[in-house]
C-alpha positions as CSV (number, residue, x, y, z in Angstrom):
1,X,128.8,93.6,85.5
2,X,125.1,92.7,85.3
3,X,123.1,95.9,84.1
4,X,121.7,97.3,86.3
5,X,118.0,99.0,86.3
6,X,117.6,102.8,87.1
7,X,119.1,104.0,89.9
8,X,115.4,105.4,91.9
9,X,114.6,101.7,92.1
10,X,117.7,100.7,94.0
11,X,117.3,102.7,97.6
12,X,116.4,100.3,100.4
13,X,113.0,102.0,102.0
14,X,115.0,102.3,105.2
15,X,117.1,105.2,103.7
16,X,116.6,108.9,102.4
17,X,115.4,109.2,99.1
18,X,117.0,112.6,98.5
19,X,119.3,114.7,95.8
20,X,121.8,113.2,97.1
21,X,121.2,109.7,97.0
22,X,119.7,109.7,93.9
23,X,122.8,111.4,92.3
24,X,125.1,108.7,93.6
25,X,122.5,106.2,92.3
26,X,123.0,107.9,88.8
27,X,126.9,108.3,88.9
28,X,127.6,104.4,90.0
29,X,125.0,103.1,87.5
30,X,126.5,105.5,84.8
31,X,129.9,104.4,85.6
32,X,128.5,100.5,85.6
33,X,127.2,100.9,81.7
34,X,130.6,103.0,80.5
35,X,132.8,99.7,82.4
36,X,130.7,97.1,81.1
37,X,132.7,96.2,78.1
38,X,136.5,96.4,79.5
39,X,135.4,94.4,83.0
40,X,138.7,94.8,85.0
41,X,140.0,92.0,88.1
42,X,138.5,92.5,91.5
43,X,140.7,93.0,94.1
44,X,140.2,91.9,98.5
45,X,141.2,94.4,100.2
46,X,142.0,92.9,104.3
47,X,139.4,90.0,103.4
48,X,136.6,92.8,104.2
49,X,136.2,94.8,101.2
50,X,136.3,94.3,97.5
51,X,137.9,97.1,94.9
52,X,136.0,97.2,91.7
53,X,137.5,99.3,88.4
54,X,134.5,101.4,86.8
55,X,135.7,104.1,84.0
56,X,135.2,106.8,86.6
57,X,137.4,105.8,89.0
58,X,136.7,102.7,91.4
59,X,134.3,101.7,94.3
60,X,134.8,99.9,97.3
61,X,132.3,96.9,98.2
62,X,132.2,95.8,101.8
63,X,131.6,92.4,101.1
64,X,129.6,91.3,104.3
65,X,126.8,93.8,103.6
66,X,126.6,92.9,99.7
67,X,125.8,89.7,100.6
68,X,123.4,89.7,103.2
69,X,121.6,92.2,100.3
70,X,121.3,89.4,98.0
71,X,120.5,86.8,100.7
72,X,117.8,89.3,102.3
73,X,116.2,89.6,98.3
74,X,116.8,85.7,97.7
75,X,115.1,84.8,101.1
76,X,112.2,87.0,100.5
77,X,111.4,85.6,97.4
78,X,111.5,82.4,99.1
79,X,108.5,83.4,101.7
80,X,106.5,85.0,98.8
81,X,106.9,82.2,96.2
82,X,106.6,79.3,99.2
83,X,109.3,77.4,97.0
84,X,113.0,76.6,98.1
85,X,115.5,73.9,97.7
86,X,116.4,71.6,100.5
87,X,120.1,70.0,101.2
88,X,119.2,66.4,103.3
89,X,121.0,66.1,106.5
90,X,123.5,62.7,106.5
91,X,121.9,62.4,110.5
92,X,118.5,64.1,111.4
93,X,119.1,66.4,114.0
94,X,116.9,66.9,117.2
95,X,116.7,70.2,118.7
96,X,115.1,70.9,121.9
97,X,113.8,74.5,122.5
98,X,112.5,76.2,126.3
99,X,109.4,76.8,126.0
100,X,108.8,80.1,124.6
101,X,111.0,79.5,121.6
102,X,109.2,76.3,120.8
103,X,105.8,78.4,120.7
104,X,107.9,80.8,118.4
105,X,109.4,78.4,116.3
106,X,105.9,76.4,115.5
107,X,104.4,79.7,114.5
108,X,107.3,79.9,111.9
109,X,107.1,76.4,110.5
110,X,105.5,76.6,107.4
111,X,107.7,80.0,106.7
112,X,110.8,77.7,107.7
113,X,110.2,75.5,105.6
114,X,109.2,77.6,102.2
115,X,113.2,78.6,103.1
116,X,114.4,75.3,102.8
117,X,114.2,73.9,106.4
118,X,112.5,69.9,105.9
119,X,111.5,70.7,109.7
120,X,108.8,68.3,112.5
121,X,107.6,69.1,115.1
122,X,108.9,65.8,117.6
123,X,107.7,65.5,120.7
124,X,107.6,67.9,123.7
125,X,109.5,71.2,122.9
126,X,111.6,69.2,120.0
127,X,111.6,69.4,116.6
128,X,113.6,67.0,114.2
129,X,115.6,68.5,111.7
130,X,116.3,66.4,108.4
131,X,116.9,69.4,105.7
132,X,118.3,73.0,105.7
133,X,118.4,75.7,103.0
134,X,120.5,74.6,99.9
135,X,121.9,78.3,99.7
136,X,123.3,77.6,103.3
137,X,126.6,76.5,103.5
138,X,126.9,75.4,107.1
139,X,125.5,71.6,108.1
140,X,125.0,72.4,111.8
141,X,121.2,72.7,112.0
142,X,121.0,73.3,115.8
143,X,123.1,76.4,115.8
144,X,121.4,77.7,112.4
145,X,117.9,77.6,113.8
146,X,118.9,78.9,117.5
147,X,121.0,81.5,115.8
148,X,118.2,82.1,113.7
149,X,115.6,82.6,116.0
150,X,117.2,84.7,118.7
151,X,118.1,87.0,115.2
152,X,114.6,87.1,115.1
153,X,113.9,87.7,118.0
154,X,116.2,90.7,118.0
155,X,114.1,92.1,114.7
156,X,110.8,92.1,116.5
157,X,111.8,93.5,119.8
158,X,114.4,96.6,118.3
159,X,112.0,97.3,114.6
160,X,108.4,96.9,113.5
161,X,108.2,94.6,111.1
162,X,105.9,91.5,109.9
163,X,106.4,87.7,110.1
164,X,107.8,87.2,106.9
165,X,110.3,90.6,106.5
166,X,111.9,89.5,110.3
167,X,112.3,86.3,109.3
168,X,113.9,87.1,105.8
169,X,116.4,90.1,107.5
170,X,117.5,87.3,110.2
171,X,118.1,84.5,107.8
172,X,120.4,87.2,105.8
173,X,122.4,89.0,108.9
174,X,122.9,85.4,110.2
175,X,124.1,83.7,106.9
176,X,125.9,86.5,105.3
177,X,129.6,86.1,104.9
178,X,131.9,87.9,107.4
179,X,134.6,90.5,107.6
180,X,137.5,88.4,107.5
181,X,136.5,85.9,105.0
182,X,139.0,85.2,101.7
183,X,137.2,85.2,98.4
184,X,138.6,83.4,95.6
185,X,138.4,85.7,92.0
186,X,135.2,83.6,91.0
187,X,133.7,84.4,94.0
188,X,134.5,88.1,94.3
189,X,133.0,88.3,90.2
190,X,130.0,86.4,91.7
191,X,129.4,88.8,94.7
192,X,129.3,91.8,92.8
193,X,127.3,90.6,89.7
194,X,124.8,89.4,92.1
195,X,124.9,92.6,93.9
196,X,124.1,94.6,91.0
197,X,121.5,92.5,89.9
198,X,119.4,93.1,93.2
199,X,116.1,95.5,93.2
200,X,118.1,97.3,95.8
201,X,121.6,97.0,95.6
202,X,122.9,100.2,97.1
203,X,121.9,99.6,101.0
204,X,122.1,96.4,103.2
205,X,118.4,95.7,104.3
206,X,119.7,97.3,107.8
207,X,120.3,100.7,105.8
208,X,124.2,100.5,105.6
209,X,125.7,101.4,102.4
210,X,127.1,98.5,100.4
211,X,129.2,100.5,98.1
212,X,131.3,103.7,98.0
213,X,133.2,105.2,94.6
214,X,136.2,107.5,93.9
215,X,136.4,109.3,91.0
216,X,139.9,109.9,89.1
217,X,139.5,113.4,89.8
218,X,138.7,112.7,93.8
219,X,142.2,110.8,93.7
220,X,144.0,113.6,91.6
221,X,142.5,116.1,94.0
222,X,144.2,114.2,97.0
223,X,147.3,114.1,95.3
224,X,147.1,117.6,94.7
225,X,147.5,117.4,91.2
């Protein structure tokens, strides 16, 4: 694992702060340090979750809301540095929006394209698409961008939030990888190093936990032992 900074830092602003919090905080980064040296194999548990030895036990990563945390902090660094690579498109794509999305979507360009997007306006209601975000794995620039903006669209009517936040929390819950999905070992190392290596690696930017532990003695207790 990546070290990880002190625990206080890690709570997304959309949970509780409390005892409680901050005690789990301690025990997972405590845990985290003592592992560190004798890094055991992750494990998929029903392509969903990922089981992760630590020297106090184990914890239990659900893998979809890892990753849209470390898409959410990759994408807002993104909007405040105004700097992201592009992948070309093999065929520019057109895509026509009605007209209230087309207002919408101009008001986003140049935030579009400090993610990545290579994005023109073309012609009435259209914009041509010749680049998405290199982090993006999908190709299909029509369904990322009307995905993306009814995501966003969904943010602003259900939460409070500005331009750039929205737009950063719908590019993560709409590229995250889902339940279901098989990771290879590489990619399950990947996940959680990345994880741990967020400001705020304990929440998904929603507020869901990412992560839950079991201590040896939780297990022994179960067993009765």
């Amino acid at each position: 694992f990546l070290k990880s900074k002190f625990a206080e830092k890690y709570f997304s602003p959309q949970t509780a702060q409390g005892t409680e919090e901050k005690e789990f905080g301690q025990h997972v980064e405590k845990g985290l340090e003592e592992g560190a040296e004798q890094k055991k194999k992750n494990h998929q548990l029903h392509g969903r979750y990922i089981l992760s030895h630590i020297k106090s036990g184990f914890m239990i990563i659900d893998q979809h809301a890892a990753h849209e945390r470390i898409l959410y902090e990759r994408f807002s660094d993104m909007l405040e540095k105004q700097k992201a690579h592009s992948q070309q498109l093999l065929f520019p794509q057109h895509i026509t929006f009605n007209q209230s999305d087309f207002e919408l979507a101009k008001e986003l360009l140049s935030e579009m394209r400090a993610l990545g997007f290579d994005i023109e306006e073309f012609g009435k209601s259209t914009f041509i698409v010749q680049g998405v975000p290199a982090i993006v794995p999908e190709n299909n620039a029509r369904q990322l961008l009307e995905n993306l903006m009814e995501q966003y669209k969904q943010n602003l009517t259900g939460l409070k939030f500005e331009k750039r936040e929205s737009l950063a929390r719908a590019m993560a819950q709409h590229t995250a990888i889902r339940p279901g999905k098989t990771l290879s070992e590489q990619e399950m190392d990947a996940l959680v190093d990345e994880l741990f290596a967020c400001k705020m690696p304990y929440s998904s930017p929603s507020g869901n936990p990412t992560l839950i532990t079991f201590s040896l003695e939780d297990l022994e207790k179960r067993f009765k032992k």
